[in-house]
C-alpha positions as CSV (number, residue, x, y, z in Angstrom):
1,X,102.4,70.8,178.3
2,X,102.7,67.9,175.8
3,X,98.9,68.3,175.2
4,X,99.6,72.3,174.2
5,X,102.2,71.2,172.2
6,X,100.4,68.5,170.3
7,X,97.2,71.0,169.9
8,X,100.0,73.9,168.4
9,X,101.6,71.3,166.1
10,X,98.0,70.3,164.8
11,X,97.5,73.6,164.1
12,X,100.8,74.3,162.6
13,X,99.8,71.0,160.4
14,X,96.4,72.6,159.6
15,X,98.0,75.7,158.6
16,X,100.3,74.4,156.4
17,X,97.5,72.0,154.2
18,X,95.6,75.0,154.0
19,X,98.8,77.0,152.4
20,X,99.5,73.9,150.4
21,X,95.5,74.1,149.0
22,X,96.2,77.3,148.4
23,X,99.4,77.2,145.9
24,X,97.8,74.2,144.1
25,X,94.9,76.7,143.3
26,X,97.4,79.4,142.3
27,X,98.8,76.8,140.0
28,X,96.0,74.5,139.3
29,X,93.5,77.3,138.1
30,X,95.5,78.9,135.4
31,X,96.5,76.0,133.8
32,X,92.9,74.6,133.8
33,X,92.2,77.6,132.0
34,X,94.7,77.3,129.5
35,X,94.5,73.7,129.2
36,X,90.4,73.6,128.6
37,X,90.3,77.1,127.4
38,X,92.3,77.0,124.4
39,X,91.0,75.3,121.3
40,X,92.1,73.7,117.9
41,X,89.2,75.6,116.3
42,X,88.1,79.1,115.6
43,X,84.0,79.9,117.5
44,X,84.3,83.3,115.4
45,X,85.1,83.7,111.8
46,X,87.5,87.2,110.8
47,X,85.1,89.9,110.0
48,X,84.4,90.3,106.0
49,X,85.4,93.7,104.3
50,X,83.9,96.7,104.9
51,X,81.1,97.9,102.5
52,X,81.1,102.1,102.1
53,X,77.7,101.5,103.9
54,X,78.8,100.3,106.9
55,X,81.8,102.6,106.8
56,X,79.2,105.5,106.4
57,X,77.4,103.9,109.0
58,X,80.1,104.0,111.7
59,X,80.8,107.6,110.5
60,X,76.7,108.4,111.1
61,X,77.1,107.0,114.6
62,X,80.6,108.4,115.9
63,X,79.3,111.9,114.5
64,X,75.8,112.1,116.5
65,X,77.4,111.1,119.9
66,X,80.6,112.8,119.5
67,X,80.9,114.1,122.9
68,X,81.8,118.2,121.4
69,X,78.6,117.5,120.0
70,X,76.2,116.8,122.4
71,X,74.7,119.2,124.6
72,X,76.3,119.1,128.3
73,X,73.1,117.6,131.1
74,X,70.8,116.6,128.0
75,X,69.7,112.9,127.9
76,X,70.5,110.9,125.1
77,X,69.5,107.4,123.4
78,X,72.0,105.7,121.5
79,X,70.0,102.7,119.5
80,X,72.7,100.2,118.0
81,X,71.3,97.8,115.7
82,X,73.0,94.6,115.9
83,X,74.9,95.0,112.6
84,X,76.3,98.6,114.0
85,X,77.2,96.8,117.4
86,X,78.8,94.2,115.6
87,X,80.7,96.7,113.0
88,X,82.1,98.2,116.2
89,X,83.1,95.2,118.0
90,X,85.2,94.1,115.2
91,X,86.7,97.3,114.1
92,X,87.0,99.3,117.3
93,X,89.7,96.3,118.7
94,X,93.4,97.3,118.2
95,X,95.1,96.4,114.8
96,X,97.9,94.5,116.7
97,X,95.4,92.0,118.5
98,X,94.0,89.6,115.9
99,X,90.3,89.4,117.7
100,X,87.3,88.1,116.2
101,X,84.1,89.1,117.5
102,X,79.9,88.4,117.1
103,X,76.9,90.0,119.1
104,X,73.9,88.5,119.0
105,X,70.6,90.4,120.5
106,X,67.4,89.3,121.7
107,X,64.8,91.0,123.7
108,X,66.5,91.6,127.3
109,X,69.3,89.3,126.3
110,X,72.6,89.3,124.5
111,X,74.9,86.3,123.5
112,X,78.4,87.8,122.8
113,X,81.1,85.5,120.9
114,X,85.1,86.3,121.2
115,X,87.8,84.5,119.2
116,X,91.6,85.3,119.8
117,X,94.1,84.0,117.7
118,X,97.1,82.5,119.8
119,X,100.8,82.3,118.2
120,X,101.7,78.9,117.5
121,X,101.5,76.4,120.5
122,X,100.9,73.3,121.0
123,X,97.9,73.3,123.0
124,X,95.6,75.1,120.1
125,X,95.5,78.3,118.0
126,X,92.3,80.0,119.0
127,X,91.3,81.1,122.8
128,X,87.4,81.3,122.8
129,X,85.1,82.8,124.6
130,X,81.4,82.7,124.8
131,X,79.1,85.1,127.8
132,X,75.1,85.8,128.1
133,X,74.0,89.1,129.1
134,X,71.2,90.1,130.4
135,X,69.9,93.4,131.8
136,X,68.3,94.5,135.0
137,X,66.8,97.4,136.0
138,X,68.9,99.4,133.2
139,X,71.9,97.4,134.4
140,X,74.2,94.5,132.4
141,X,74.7,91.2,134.2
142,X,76.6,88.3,133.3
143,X,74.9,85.0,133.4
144,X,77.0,83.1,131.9
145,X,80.6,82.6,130.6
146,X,82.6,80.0,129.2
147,X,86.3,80.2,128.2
148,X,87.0,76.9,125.8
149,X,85.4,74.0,127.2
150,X,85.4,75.6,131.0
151,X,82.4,77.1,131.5
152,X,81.8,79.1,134.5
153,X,78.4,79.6,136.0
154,X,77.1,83.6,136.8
155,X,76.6,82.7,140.0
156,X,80.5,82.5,140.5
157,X,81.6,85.6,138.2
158,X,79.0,88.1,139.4
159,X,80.4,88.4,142.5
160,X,83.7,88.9,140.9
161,X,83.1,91.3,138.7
162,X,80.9,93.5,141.2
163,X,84.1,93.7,143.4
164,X,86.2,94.8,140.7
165,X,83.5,97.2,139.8
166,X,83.6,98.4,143.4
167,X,87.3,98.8,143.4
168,X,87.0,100.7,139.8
169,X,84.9,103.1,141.2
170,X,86.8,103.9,144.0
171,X,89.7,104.1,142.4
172,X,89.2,105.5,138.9
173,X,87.3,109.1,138.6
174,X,87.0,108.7,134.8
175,X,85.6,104.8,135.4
176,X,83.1,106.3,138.3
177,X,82.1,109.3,135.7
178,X,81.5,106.8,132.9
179,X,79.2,104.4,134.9
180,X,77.8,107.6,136.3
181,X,76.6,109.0,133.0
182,X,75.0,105.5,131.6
183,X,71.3,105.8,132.6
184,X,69.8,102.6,131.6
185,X,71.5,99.7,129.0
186,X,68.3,97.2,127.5
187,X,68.5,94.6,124.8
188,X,65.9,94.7,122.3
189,X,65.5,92.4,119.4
190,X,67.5,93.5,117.5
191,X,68.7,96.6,119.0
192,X,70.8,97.4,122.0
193,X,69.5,101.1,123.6
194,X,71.7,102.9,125.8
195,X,70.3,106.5,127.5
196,X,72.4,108.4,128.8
197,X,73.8,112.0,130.0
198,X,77.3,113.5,129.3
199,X,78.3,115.4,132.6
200,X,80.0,118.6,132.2
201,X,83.4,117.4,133.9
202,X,83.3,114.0,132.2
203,X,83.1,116.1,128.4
204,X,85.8,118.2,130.0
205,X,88.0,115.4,131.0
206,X,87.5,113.7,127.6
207,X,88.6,116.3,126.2
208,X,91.9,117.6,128.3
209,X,92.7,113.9,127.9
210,X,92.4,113.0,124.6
211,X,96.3,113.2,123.8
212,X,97.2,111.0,126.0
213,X,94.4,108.0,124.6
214,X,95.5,109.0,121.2
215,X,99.4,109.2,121.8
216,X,101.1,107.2,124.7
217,X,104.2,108.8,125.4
218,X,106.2,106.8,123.8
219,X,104.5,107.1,120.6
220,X,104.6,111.2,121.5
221,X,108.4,111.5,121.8
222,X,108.8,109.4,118.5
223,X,106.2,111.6,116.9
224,X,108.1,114.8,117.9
225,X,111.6,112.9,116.5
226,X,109.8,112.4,112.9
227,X,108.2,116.3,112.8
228,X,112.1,117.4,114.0
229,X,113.2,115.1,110.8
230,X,110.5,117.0,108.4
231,X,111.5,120.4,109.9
232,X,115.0,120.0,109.1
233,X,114.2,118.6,105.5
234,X,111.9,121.4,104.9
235,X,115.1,123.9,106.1
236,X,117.4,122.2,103.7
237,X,115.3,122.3,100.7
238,X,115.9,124.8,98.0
239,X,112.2,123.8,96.3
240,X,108.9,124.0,98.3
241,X,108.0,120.8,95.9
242,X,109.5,118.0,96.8
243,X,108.7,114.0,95.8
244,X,107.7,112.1,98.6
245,X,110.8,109.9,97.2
246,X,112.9,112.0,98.5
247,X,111.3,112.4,101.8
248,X,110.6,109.2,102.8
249,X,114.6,107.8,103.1
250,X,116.1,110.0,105.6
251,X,113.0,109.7,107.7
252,X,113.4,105.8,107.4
253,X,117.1,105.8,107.6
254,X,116.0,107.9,111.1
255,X,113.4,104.7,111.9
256,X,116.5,102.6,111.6
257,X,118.5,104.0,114.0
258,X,116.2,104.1,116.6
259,X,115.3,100.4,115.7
260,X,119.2,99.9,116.0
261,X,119.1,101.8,119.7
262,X,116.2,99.6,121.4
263,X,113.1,100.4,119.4
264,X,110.2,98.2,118.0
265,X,110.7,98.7,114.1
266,X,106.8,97.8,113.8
267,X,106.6,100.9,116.0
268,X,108.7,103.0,114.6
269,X,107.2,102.4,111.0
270,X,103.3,103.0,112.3
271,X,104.6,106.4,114.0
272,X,106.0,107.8,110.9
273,X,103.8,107.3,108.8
274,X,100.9,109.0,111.2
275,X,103.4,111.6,111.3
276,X,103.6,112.2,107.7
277,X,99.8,112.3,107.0
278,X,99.5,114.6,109.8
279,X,101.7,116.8,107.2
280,X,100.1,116.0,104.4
281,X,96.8,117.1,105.1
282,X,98.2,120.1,106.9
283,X,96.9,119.2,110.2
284,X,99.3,120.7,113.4
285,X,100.5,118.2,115.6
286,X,100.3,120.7,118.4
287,X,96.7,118.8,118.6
288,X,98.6,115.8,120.0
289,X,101.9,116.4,121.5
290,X,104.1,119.4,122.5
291,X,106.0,120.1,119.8
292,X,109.1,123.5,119.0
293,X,108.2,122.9,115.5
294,X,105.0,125.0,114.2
295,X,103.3,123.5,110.6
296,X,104.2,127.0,109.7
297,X,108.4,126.4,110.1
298,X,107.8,122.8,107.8
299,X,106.8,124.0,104.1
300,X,107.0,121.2,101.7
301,X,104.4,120.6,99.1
302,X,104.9,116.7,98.4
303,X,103.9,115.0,95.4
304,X,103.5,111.4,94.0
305,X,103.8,111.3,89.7
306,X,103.9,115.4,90.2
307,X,100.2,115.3,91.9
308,X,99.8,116.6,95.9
309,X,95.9,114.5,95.9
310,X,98.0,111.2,95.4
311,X,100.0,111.9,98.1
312,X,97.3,112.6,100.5
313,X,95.7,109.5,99.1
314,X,98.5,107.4,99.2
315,X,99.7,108.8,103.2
316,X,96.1,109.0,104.8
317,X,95.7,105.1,103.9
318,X,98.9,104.1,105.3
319,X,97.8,105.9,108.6
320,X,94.8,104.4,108.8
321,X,96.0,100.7,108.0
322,X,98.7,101.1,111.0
323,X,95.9,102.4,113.0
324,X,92.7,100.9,112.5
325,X,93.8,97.8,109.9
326,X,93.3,97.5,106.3
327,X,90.0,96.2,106.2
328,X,89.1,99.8,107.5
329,X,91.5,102.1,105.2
330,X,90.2,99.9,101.7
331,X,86.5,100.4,102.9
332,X,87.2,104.1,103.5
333,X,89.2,104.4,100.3
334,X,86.6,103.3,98.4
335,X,83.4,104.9,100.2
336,X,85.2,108.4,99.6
337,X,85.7,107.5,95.6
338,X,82.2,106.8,95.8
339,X,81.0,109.7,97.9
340,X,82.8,111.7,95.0
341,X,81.1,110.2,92.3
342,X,78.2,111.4,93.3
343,X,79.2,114.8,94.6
344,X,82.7,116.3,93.6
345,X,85.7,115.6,91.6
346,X,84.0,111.9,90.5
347,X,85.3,108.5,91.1
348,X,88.9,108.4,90.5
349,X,90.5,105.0,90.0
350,X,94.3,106.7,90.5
351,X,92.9,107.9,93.7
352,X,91.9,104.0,94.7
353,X,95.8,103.2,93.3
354,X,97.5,105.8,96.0
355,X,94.9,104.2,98.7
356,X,95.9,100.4,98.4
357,X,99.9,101.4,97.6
358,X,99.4,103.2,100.8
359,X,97.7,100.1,102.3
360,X,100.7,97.7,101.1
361,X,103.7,99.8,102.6
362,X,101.9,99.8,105.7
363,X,101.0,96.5,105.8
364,X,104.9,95.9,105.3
365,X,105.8,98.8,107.8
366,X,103.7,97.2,110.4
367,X,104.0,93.4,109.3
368,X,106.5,91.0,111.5
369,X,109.7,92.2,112.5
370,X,111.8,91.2,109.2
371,X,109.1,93.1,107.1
372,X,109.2,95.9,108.7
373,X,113.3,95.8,109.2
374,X,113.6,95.1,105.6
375,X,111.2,97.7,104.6
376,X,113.2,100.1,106.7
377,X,116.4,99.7,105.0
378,X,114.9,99.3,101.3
379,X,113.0,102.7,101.8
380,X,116.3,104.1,103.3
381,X,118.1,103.8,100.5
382,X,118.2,105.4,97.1
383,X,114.4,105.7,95.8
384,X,112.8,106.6,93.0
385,X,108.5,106.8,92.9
386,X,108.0,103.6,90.9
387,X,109.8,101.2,94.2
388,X,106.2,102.3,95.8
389,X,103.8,103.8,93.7
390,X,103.1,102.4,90.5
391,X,102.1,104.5,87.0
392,X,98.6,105.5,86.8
393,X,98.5,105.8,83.2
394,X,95.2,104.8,81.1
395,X,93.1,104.4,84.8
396,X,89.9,105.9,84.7
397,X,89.4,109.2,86.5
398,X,86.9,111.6,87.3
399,X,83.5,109.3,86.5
400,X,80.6,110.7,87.7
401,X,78.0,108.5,89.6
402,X,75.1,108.1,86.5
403,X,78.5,106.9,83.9
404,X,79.7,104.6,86.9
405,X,76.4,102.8,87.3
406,X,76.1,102.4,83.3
407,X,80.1,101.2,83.5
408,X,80.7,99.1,86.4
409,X,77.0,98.6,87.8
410,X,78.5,97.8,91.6
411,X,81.8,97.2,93.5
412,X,81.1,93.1,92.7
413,X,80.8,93.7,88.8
414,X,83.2,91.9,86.7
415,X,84.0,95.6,85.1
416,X,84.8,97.2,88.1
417,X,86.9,93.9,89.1
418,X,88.9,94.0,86.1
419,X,89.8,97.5,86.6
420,X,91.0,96.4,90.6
421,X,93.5,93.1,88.9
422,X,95.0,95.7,87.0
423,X,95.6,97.7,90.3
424,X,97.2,94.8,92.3
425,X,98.7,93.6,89.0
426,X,100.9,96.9,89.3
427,X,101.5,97.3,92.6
428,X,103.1,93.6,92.4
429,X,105.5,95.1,89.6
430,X,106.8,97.5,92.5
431,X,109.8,96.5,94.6
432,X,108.6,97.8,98.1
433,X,105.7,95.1,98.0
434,X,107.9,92.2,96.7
435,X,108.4,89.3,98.6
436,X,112.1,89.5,100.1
């Protein structure tokens, strides 16, 4: 008897180290990570701004694999060079994560680079990561990965991520579908070549689901409280033609209120202003949420310094900054002034004005929380055009593409520079972009 109970007790004792190992490795593994993971020093740099050929680059790309385009059951290769992989690592990542990224490519190899700016701590500022991929038989392994100073061997995380990719494709049709339609993936120098083929339900899906990737609910019911807004300014206007500053206060006295009842004023700023530039360029939100409100039942023709193109302008970059970032909107900005110069109405240097105004209020909008609180209630108030859109008088307009290579040569000219200090030199003069 005393024998059974000294063997059970043994065990019991066993048992109990074992669950002791086990919480120290619960504990002790995150905090390794943290500890040797995060670093005093950046591994990536912040991507540079956008030229208009990378932005027509990215446009190139999007538009020959856009999944409407491409024939259901045909085989496809999409050949990224390193630049457009690159491009898209840095500017696909979501505004509100401050990421820093770098591919580099090499035959049957690819060394890929992270950087991700931590809030203040004082451990470090920067979490890095550095992996090797490598491809076999069409597929991408990892063979090595290093967070900070811990480096972790392939032979460790393969395993690891072949289970969770077991337990995606069990669980996740879309997942499944995805990996499904991806042929073969190979590194080139260079070049990274995906083939593939876009199955008939998975072209579906993408598109049946595409409101809910672009609009989360959340962002969908405050998307349906700022088009209920516009509708009810449009039904208590006596003039089809109204300034945009006299649209934009109730809708941000509205963005207050809901900041004052729980919400994110960050969020409530980005949503608003998407809202807006839906209107603007006449497009029916019906495309992304459910909405009593038809375009038809909203009828205002807004203007900035009596002109509807400034408006556009002006509301299109703000979306874009709250959605993609400004590095994005000023390249776009830019590339279409340029695309216009050579085709169209010409460059137009007011055009550019709207674009970074635009840029700067949603900067603001979307900035920390007493930016965009204090931008809420400044915009709320009374407003006249000059708080957020400076004069455009004496700006060059309409300049064809041979008079803007004999004026300004390039975007780095000292010409075309002077004519951008007198832009920010404005828009400093306006009170919505002054430091409060």
């Amino acid at each position: 008897m005393q024998n059974a109970m000294r063997q059970r007790n043994r065990g019991f004792s066993v048992f109990r180290f074992l669950l002791v190992l086990i919480l120290v490795a619960l504990i002790a593994v995150p905090a390794l990570v943290v500890i040797a993971g995060i670093e005093s020093h950046r591994l990536v740099e912040p991507a540079g701004r956008l030229s208009h050929e990378d932005v027509d680059r990215i446009r190139q790309v999007l538009r020959q694999h856009d999944p409407r385009r491409v024939k259901k059951q045909e085989l496809r290769n999409l050949s990224l060079t390193e630049r457009d992989l690159n491009l898209m690592m840095q500017y696909a990542a979501p505004r509100s994560l401050p990421i820093s990224s770098q591919a580099d490519l090499q035959p049957n190899d690819m060394q890929a680079r992270l950087t991700l700016e931590l809030p203040d701590n004082p451990l470090g500022r920067y979490l890095n990561i550095r992996t090797s991929l490598s491809t076999a038989d069409g597929k991408l392994q990892i063979e090595r990965l290093a967070i900070g100073r811990l480096a972790v061997p392939g032979w460790l995380i393969g395993p690891l991520v072949q289970q969770k990719h077991r337990l995606m494709m069990h669980r996740s049709d879309d997942y499944r579908m995805v990996v499904e339609s991806i042929d073969s993936i190979r590194f080139e120098k260079d070049h990274l070549v995906m083939v593939y083929q876009l199955d008939p339900e998975l072209a579906d899906r993408v598109q049946q689901r595409s409101r809910q990737y672009l609009v989360p609910e959340a962002d969908a019911l405050r998307m349906l409280a700022y088009h209920g807004a516009l509708a009810r300014i449009a039904g208590q206007s006596v003039s089809l033609h109204r300034s945009l500053a006299e649209i934009l206060p109730p809708l941000f006295q509205l963005a207050a209120r809901r900041t004052a009842n729980g919400g994110k004023p960050q969020d409530e700023n980005r949503v608003l202003l998407q809202t807006l530039a839906l209107h603007a360029i006449g497009m029916d939100i019906g495309r992304f949420v459910d909405s009593a409100h038809k375009p038809a039942d909203i009828r205002l023709h807004m203007t900035l310094l009596n002109r509807h193109d400034l408006v556009k302008h002006y509301l299109l970059s703000a979306a874009l900054t709250v959605s993609a970032g400004s590095g994005l909107a000023n390249a776009i900005g830019v590339y279409k002034e340029l695309d216009d110069s050579s085709r169209g109405t010409g460059f137009s240097f007011p055009d550019l004005l709207a674009d970074r105004a635009g840029i700067r209020l949603a900067e603001l909008a979307t900035g920390t929380t007493r930016e965009a609180t204090r931008l809420q209630q400044l915009m709320g108030g009374p407003l006249s055009e000059s708080d957020f859109m400076p004069d455009i008088e004496e700006l060059p307009e309409g300049i064809m593409e041979p008079e803007f290579k004999q004026r300004y040569r390039n975007l780095d000219s000292r010409a075309y520079r002077l004519v951008e200090d007198e832009i920010s030199r404005r828009l400093d003069t306006c009170t919505a972009y002054s430091p409060g």
